[in-house]
PDB file with one MODEL, atoms N, CA, C and O in Angstrom:
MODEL        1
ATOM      1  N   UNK A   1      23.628 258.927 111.996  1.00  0.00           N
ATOM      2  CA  UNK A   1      23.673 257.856 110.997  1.00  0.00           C
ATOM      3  C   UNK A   1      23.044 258.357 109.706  1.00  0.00           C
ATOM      4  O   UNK A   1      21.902 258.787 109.546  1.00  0.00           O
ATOM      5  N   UNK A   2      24.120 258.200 108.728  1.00  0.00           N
ATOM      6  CA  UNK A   2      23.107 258.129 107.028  1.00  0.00           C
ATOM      7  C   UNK A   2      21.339 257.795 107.403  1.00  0.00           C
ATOM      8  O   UNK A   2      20.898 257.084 108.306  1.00  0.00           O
ATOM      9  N   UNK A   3      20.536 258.626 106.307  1.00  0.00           N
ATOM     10  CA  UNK A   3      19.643 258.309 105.780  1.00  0.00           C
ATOM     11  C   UNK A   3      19.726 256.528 105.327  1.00  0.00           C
ATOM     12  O   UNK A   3      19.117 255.654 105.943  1.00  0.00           O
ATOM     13  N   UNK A   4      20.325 256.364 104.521  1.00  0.00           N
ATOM     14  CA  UNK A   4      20.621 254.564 103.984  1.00  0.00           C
ATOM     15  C   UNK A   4      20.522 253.781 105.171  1.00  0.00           C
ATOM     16  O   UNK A   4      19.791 252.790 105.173  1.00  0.00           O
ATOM     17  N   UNK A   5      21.393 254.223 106.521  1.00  0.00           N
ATOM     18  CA  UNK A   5      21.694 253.368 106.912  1.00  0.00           C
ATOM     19  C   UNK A   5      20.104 252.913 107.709  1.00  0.00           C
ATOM     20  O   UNK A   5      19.568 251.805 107.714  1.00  0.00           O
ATOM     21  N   UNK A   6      19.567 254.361 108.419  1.00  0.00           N
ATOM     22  CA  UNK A   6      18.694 254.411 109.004  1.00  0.00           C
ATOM     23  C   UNK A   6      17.351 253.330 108.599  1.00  0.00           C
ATOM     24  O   UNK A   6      16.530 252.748 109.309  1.00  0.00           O
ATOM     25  N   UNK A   7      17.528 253.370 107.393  1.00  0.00           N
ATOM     26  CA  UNK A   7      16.230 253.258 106.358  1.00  0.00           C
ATOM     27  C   UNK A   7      16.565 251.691 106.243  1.00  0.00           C
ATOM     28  O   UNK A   7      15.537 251.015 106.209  1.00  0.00           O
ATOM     29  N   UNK A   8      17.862 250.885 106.168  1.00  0.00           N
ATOM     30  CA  UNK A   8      18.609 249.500 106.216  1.00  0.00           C
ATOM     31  C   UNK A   8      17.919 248.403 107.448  1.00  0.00           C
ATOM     32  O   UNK A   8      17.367 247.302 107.431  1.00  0.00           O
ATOM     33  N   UNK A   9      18.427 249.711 108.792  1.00  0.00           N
ATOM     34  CA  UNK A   9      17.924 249.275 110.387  1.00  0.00           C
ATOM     35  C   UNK A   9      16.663 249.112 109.606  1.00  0.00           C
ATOM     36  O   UNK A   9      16.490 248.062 108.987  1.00  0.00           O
ATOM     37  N   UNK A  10      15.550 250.290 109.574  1.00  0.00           N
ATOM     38  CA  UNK A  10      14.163 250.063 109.789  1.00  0.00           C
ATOM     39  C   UNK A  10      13.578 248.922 109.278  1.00  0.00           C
ATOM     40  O   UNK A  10      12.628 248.351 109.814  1.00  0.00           O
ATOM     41  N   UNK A  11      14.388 248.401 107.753  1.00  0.00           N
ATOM     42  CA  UNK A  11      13.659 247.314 107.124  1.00  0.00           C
ATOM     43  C   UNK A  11      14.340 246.085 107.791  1.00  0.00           C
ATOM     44  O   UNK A  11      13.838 244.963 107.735  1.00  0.00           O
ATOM     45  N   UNK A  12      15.495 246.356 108.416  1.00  0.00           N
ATOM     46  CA  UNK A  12      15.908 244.417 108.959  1.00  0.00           C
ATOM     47  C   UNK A  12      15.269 244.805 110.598  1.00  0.00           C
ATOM     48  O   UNK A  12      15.686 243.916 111.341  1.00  0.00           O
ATOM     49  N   UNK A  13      14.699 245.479 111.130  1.00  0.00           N
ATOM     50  CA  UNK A  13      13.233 245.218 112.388  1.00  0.00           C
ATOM     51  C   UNK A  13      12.432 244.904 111.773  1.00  0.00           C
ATOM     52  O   UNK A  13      11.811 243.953 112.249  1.00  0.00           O
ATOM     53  N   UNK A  14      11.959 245.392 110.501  1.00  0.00           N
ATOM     54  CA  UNK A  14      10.638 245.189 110.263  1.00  0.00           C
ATOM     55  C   UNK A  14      10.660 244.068 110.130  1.00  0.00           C
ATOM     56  O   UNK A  14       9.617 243.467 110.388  1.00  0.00           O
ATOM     57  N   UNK A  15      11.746 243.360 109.712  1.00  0.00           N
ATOM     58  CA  UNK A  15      11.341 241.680 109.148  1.00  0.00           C
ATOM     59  C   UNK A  15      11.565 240.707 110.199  1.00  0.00           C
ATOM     60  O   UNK A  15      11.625 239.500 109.963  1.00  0.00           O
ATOM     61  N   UNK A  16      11.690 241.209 111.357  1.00  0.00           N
ATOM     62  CA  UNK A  16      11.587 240.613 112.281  1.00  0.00           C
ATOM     63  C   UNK A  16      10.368 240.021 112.722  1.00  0.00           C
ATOM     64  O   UNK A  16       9.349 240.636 112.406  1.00  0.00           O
ATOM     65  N   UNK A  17      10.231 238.954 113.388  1.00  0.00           N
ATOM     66  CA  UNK A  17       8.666 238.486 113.629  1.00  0.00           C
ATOM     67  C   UNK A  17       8.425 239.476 115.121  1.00  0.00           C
ATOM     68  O   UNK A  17       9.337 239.797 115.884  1.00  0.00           O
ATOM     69  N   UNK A  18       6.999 239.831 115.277  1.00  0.00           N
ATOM     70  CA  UNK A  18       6.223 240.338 115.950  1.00  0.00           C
ATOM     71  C   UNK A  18       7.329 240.697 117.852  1.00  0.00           C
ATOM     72  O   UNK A  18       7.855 241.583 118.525  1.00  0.00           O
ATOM     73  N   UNK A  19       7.043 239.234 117.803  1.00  0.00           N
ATOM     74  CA  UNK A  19       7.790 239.389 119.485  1.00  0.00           C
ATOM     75  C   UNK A  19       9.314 239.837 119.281  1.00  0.00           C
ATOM     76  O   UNK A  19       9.958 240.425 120.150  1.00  0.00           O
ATOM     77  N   UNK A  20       9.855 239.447 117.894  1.00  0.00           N
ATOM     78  CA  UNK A  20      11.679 239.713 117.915  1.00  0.00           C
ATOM     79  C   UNK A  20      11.754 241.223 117.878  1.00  0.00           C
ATOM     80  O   UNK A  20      12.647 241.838 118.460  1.00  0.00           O
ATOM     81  N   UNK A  21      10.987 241.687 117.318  1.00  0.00           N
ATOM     82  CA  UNK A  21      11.059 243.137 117.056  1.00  0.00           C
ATOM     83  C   UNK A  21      10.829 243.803 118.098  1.00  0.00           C
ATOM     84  O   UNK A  21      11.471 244.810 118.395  1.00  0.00           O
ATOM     85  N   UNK A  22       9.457 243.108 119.095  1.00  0.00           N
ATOM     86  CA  UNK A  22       9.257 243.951 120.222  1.00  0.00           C
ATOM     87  C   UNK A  22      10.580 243.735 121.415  1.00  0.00           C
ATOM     88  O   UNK A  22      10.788 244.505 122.352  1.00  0.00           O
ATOM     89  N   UNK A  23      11.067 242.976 121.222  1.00  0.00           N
ATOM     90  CA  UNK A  23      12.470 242.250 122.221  1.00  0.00           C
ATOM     91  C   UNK A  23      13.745 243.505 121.874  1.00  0.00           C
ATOM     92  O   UNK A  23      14.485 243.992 122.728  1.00  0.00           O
ATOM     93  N   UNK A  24      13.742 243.904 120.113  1.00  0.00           N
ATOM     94  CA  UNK A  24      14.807 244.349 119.568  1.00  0.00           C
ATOM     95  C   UNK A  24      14.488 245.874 120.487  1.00  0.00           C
ATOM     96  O   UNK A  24      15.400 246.447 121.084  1.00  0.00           O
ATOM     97  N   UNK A  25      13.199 246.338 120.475  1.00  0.00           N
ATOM     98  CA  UNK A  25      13.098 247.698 120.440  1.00  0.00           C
ATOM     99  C   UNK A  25      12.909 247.876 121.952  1.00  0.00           C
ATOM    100  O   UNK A  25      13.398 248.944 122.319  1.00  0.00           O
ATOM    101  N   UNK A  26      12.377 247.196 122.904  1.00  0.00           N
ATOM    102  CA  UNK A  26      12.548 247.243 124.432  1.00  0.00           C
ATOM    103  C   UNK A  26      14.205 247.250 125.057  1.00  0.00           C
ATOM    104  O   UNK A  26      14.693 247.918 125.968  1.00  0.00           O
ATOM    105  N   UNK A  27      14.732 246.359 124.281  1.00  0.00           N
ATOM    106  CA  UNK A  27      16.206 246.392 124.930  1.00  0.00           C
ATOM    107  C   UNK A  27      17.379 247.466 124.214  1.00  0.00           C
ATOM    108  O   UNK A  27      18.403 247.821 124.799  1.00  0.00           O
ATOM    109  N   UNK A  28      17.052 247.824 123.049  1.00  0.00           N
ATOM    110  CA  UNK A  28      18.185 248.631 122.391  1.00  0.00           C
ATOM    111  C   UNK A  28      17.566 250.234 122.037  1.00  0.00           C
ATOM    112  O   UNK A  28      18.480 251.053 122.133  1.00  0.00           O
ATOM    113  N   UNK A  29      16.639 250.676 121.770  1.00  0.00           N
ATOM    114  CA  UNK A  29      15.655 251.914 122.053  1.00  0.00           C
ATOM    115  C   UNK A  29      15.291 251.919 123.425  1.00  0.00           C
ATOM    116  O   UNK A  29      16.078 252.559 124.123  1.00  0.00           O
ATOM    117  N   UNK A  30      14.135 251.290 124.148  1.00  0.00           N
ATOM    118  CA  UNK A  30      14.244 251.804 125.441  1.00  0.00           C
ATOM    119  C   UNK A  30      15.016 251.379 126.459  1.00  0.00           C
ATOM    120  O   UNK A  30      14.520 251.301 127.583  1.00  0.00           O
ATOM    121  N   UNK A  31      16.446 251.012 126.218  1.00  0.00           N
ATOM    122  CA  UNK A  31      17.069 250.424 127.113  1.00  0.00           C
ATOM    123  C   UNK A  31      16.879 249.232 128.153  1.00  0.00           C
ATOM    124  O   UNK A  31      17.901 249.119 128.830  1.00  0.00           O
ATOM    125  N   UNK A  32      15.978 248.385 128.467  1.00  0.00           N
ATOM    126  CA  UNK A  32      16.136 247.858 128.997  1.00  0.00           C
ATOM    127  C   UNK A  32      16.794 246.584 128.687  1.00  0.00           C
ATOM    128  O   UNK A  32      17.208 246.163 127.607  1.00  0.00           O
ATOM    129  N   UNK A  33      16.813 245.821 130.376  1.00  0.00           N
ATOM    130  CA  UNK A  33      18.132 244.743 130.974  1.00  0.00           C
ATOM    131  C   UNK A  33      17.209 243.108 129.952  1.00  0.00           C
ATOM    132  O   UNK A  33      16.036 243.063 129.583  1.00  0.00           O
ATOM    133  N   UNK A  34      18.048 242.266 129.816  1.00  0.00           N
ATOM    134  CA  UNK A  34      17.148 241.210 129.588  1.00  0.00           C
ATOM    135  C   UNK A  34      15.967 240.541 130.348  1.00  0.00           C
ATOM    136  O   UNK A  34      14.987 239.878 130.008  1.00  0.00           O
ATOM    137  N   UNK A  35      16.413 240.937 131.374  1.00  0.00           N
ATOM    138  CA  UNK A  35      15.663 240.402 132.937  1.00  0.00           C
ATOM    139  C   UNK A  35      14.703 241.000 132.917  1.00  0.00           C
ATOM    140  O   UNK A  35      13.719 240.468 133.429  1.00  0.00           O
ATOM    141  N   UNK A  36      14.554 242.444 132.286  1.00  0.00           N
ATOM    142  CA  UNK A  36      13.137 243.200 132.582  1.00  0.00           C
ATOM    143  C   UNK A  36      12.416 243.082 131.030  1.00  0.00           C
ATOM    144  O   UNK A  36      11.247 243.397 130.807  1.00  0.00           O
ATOM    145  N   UNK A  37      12.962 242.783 130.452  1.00  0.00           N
ATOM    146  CA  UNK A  37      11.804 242.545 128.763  1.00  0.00           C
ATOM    147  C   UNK A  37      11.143 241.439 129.247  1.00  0.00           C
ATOM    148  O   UNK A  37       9.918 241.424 129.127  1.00  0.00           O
ATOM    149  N   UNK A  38      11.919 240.146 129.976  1.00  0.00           N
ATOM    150  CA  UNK A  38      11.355 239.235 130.180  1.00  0.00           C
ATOM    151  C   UNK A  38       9.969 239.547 131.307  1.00  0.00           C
ATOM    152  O   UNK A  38       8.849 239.118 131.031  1.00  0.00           O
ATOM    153  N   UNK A  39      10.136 240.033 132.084  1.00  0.00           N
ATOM    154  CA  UNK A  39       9.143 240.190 133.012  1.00  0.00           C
ATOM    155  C   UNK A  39       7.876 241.347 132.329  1.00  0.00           C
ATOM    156  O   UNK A  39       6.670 241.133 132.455  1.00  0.00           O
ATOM    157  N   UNK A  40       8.333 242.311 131.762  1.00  0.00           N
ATOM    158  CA  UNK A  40       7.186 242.806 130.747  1.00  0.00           C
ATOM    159  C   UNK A  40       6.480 241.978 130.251  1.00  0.00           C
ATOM    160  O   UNK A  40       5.261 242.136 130.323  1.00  0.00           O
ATOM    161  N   UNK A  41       7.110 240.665 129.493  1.00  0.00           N
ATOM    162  CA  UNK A  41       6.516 240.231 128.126  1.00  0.00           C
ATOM    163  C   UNK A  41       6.045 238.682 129.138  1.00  0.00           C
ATOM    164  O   UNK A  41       5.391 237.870 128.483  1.00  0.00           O
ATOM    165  N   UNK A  42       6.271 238.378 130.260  1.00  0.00           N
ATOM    166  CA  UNK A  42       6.093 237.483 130.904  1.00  0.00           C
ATOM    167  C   UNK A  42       6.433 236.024 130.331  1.00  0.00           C
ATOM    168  O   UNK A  42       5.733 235.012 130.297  1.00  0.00           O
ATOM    169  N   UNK A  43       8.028 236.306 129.795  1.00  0.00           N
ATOM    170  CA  UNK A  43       8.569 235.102 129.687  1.00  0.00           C
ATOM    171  C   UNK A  43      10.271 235.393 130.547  1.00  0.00           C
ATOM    172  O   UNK A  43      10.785 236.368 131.094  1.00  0.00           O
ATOM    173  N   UNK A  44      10.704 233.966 130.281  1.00  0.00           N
ATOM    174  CA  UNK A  44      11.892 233.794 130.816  1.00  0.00           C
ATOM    175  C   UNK A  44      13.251 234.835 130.177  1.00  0.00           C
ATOM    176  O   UNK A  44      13.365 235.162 128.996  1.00  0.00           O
ATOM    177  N   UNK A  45      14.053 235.166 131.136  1.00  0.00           N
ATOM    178  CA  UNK A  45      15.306 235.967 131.195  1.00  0.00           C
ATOM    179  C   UNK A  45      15.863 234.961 129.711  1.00  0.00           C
ATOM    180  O   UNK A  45      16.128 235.497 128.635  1.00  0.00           O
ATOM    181  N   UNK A  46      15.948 233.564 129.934  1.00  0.00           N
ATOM    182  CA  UNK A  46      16.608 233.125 128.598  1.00  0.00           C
ATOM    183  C   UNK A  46      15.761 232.799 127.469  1.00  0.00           C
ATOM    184  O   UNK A  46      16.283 232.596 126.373  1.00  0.00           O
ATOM    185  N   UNK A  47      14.476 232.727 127.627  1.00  0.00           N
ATOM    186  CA  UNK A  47      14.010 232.671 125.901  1.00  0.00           C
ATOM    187  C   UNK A  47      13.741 234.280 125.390  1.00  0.00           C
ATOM    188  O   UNK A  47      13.502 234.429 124.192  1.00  0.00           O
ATOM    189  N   UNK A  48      13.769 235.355 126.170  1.00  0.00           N
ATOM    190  CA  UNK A  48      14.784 236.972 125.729  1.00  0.00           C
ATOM    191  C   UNK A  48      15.963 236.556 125.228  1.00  0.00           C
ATOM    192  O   UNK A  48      16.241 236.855 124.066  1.00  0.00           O
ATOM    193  N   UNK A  49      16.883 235.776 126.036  1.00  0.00           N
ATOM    194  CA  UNK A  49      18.247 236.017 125.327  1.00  0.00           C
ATOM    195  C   UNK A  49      18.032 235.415 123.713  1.00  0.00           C
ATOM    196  O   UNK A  49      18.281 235.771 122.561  1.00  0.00           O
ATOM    197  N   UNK A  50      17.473 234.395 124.356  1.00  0.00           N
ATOM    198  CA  UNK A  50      17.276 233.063 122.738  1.00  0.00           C
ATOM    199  C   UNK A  50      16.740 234.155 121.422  1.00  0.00           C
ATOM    200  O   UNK A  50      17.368 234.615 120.468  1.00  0.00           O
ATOM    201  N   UNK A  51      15.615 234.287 121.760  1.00  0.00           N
ATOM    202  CA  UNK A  51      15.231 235.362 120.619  1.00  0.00           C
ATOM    203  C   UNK A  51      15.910 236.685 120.325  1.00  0.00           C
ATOM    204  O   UNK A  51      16.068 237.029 119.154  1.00  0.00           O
ATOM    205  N   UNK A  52      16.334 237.473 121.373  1.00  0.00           N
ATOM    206  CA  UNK A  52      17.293 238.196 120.999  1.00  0.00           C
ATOM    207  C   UNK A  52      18.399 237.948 120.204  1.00  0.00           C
ATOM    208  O   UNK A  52      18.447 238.716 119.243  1.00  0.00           O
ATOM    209  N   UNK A  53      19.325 237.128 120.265  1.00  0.00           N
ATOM    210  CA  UNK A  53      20.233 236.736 119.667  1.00  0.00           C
ATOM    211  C   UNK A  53      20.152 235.826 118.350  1.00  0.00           C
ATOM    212  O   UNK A  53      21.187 235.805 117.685  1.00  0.00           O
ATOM    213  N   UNK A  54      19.110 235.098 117.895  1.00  0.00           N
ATOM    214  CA  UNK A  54      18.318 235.219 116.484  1.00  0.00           C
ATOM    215  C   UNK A  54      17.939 236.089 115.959  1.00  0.00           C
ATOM    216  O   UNK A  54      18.119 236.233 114.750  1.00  0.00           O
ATOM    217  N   UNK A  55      16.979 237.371 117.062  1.00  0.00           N
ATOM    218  CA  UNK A  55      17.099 238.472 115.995  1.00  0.00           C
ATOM    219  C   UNK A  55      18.556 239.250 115.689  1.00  0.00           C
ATOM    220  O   UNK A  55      18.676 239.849 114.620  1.00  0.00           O
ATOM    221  N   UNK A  56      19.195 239.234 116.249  1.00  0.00           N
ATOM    222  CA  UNK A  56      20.251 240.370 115.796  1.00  0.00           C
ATOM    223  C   UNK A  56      21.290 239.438 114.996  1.00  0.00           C
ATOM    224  O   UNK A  56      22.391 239.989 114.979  1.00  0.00           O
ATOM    225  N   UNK A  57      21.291 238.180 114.316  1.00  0.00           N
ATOM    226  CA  UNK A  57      21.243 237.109 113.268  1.00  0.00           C
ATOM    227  C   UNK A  57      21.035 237.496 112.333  1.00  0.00           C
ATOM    228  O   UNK A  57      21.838 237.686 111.419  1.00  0.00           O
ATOM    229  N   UNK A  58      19.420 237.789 112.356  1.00  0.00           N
ATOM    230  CA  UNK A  58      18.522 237.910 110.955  1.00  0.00           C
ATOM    231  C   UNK A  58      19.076 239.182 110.807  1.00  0.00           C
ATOM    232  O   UNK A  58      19.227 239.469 109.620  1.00  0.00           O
ATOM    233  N   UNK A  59      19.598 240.443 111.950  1.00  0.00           N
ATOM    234  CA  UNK A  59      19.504 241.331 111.081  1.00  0.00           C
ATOM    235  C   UNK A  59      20.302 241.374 110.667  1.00  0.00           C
ATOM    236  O   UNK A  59      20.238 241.767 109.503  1.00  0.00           O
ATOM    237  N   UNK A  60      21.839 240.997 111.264  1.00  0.00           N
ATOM    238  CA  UNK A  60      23.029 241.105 111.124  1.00  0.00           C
ATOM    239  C   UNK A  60      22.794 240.716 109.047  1.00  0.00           C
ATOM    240  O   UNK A  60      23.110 241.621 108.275  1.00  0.00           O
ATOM    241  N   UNK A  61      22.320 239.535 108.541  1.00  0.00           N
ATOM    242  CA  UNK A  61      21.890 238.972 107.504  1.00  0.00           C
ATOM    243  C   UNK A  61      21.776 240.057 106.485  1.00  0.00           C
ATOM    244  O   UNK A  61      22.332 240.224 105.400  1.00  0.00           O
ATOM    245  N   UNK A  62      20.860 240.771 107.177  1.00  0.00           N
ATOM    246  CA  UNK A  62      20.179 242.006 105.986  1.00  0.00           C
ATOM    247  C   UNK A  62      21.342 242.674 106.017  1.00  0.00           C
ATOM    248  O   UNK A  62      22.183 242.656 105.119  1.00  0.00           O
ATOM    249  N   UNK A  63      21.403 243.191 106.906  1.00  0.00           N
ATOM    250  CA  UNK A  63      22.353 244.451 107.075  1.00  0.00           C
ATOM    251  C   UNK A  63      23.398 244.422 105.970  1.00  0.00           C
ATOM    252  O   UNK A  63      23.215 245.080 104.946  1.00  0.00           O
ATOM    253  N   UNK A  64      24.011 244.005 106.069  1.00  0.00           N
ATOM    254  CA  UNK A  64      25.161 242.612 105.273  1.00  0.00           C
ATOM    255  C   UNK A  64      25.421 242.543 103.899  1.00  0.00           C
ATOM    256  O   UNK A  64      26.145 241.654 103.452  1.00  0.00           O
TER     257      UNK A  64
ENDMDL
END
């Protein structure tokens, strides 16, 4: 990926709030399932999905 683009990603995580970012970077950097961020972060399989899918919203936004 471009430099630009790289540098695009880094600032629409960064503006992610605290837990969206840690949700963004457990499931799409270290691969994991929704089922297991949730049990890391000791919440539910669907408030992962919920916040997941707001963050990739906001970033979709920036990106954009």
């Amino acid at each position: 990926a471009s430099d630009v683009y790289k540098r695009q990603l880094r600032e629409a995580i960064n503006r992610l709030s605290p837990r969206e970012r840690q949700i963004i970077i457990l499931r799409f950097f270290d691969c994991l399932t929704q089922t297991e961020v949730a049990k890391d972060l000791g919440i539910s399989q669907a408030q992962v999905s919920r916040l997941e899918k707001c963050a990739l919203r906001d970033m979709k936004r920036h990106l954009c």
